[in-house]
C-alpha positions, 0 to 999 in steps of 0.5 A: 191928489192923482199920482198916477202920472207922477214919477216916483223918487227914491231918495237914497242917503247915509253917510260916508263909507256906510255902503250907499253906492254898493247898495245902489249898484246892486239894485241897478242891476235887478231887472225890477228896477230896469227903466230907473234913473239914478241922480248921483251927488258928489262932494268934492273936487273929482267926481268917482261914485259914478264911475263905480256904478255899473250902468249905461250913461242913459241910467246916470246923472251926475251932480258934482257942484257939492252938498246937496243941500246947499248950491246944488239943490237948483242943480237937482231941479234942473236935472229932473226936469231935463230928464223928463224933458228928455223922456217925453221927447224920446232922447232917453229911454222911458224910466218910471223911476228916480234913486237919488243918491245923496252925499254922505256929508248931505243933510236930506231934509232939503233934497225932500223940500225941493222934491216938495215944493219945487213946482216943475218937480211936484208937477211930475214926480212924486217922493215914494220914500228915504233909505238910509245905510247905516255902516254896522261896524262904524254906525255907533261912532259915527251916531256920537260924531257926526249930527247929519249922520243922525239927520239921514236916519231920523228922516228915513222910511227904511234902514238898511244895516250894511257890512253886518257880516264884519259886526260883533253880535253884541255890537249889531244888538246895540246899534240896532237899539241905537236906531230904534230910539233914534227912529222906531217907526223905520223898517230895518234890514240887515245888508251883505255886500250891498245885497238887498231886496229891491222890494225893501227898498222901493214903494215906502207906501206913505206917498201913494198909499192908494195903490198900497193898502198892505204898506199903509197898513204897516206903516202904521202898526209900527207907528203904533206898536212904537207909540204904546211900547213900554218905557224904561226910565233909565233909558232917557231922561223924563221931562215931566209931560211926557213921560208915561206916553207913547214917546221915545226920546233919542239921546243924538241931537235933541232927537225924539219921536212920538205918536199920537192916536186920536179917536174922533173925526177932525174938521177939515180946514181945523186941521189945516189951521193946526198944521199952519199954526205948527210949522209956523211956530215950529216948523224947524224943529218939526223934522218929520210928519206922517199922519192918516187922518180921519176928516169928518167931512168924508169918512170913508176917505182917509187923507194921508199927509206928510211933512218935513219941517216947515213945508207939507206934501199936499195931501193925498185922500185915498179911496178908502180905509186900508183897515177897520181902524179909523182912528187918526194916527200921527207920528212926530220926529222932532227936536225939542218940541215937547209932546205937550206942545203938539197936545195943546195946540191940536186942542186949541186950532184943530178942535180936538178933545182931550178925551179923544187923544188916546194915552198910553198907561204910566 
């Protein structure tokens, strides 16, 4: 698929009081991100936010109608396609990017849906990737209470640690185990007064991984690293299959990911017949889906491929291996779905072999 001409989206998210605007407002004000448009959602009666970003009204769209996971989702549709409208008309400036900035009540999963799957949307932006802000002095407590909480962190490409200045060292330490359990394939940064790097925000790579080899690459050593880690039973409960693999089992809400590396081409349209099959029977629970597949038709084409419950980002072939490992790598954020389960049907509908799906040592 040609990105090329696609607007990238940056969908911003955390929970109430983690920092999100403070990050926002930051980053608005680096000359990396001049030509940006942020789409800022508001959950109740009288909108603020937006009068607390520091930005002309050219850069700012507001959504106030709610959560923006339920009503308010045509609403982003219909801003993003009047901001390009806008755009090609010459009424705003030209912006070559997006930052959606969720509510803090917001579940992101739809806002990734709609980006996904809304045709007057995929046909001119693109998602680049999901930051989350996690409030380090308040985060363990908000893990316990609040499951979206738990939803933004297990979706998000990036994690940045807010207010760290105000944290216990031995409090920071175990909340960023928190979240490596949570999500261990997500960067994390540690953030001052919503002060953070554009460059650890921006280009996530996942979804035009083409013209960021170096980022493909890190994305997937992590996955990796995470996929063959050593496990420590104590740590979480051990449901027979799967443990001994490269597994970690989040204690919030059901929550697990795992990895999986397998070392043989996989047929194309097996493949396919595979990820139907999943998010069919699955698909709810399938909270996150991230692959660099090697298809045997074209080996020296990798294929990229991102999902988010029932709904696939179409997939993007890159135009070459981003290093020497041509294996196919695919990490799962799920909720209940076994390790077992993904093994056993990529066996029977995507023609893998047993023998080829590499396993960690017990």
């Amino acid at each position: 698929m040609d990105t090329a001409d696609q607007i990238p989206v940056t969908v911003l998210t955390g929970f109430l009081g983690s920092g999100k605007t403070t990050v926002l407002n930051h980053l608005l004000r680096q000359p990396e991100l001049n030509g940006v448009v942020a789409i800022i959602n508001e959950f109740g009666e009288v909108a603020l936010d937006h009068l607390l970003v520091e930005s002309s009204e050219d850069r700012l769209a507001l959504l106030d109608n709610g959560c923006i996971c339920c009503s308010v989702r045509e609403d982003l549709i219909e801003t993003l396609a009047d901001l390009a409208a806008r755009r090609a008309t010459g009424a705003i400036p030209p912006f070559h990017r997006v930052l959606v900035e969720t509510t803090g009540l917001a579940d992101p999963v739809p806002v990734l849906h709609t980006l996904m799957t809304a045709p007057d949307v995929v046909s001119r932006y693109r998602i680049d990737g999901v930051v989350a802000t996690v409030d380090s002095v308040n985060g363990a407590h908000t893990l316990e209470a609040h499951s979206e909480a738990v939803r933004q962190i297990t979706v998000a490409d990036r994690l940045l640690v807010t207010k760290t200045d105000l944290a216990p060292d031995d409090a920071l330490a175990r909340l960023e185990a928190r979240l490596a359990a949570i999500n261990p394939v997500a960067t994390r940064a540690h953030v001052r007064n919503g002060m953070v790097d554009p460059a650890r925000v921006l280009d996530a790579g996942l979804f035009d991984p083409s013209a960021r080899s170096a980022d493909v690459v890190r994305w997937f050593d992590l996955a990796s690293q995470a996929a063959n880690a050593p496990h420590h039973h104590a740590d979480h409960d051990c449901d027979g299959a799967d443990c001994g693999h490269h597994s970690h089992r989040a204690h919030d809400a059901g929550v697990s990911s795992y990895s999986l590396i397998i070392d043989e081409p996989i047929q194309r349209d097996a493949f396919a017949r595979w990820l139907d099959y999943v998010a069919a029977l699955k698909g709810e629970d399938l909270l996150r889906f991230k692959a660099i597949v090697h298809v045997a038709e074209q080996p020296d084409a990798p294929v990229v491929v991102h999902g988010v419950q029932h709904v696939f980002h179409p997939p993007i072939t890159l135009q070459g291996w981003p290093s020497a490992d041509r294996r196919s790598r695919l990490v799962f954020i799920v909720r209940g779905i076994s390790r077992q389960i993904i093994e056993n049907t990529l066996c029977k509908f995507a023609a893998v072999s047993r023998t080829a799906i590499q396993r960690s040592a017990a």
